[in-house]
N, C-alpha and C positions, 0 to 999 in steps of 0.2 A: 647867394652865389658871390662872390670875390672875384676883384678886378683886377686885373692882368693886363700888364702895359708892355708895348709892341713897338719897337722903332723899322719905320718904313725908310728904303734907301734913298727913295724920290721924296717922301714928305718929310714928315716930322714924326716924332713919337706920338700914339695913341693910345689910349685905355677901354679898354671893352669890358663887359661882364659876362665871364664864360662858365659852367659848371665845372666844380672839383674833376669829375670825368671826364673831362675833355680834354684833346690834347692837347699841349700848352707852349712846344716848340715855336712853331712857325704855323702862323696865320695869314691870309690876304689880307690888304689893308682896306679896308672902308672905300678911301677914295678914289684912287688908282687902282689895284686891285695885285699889286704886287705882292712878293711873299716878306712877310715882314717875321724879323727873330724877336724873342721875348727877351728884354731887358729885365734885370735884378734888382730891385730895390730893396729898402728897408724899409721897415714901415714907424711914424711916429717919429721919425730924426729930427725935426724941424726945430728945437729948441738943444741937441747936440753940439758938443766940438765939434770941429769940420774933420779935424784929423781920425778922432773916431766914427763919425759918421761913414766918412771915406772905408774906415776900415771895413765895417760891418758891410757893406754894400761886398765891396772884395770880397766877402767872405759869404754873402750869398751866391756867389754864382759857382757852380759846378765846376768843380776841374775836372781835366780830361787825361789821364793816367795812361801811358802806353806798357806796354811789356818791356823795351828798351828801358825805360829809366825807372823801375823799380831796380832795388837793391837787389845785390847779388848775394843769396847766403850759399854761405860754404854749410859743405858736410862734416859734423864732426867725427873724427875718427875715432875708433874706439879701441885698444886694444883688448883683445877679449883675451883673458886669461883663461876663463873655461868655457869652451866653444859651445858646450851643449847646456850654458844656460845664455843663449841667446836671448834677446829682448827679456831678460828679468833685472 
């Protein structure tokens, strides 16, 4: 099972050992019992540039993509010269 580390609002960051099938959002924390979010790591950085370290860390965590700011595509138009070979 694989460790999965939690930062609490009240404590400090913790690491528990949860199953692959478990949920891995938000946990209570051990001590206090508050709901703590899951932090993103990388794993094995420890002899890294910091600058790439930093990257990859960034690049584990999830983005969160709305409908607003996806690109807008246009429709292309088409002039159809012969109407009745539509989609060919």
């Amino acid at each position: 099972m694989p460790n999965y580390t939690y930062t609490c609002p009240t404590c400090d960051e913790f690491t528990i050992r949860q199953s692959m099938n478990d949920i891995h959002n938000n946990v209570s924390c051990p001590e206090c019992g508050h709901l703590s979010k899951r932090v993103y790591t990388a794993f094995q950085t420890y002899g890294m540039d910091s600058k790439l370290k930093n990257r990859i860390e960034q690049g584990q965590q999830p983005k969160l993509v709305t409908k607003d700011k996806l690109p807008q595509q246009n429709r292309a138009t088409t002039n159809a010269v012969r109407p009745w070979m539509a989609g060919h």
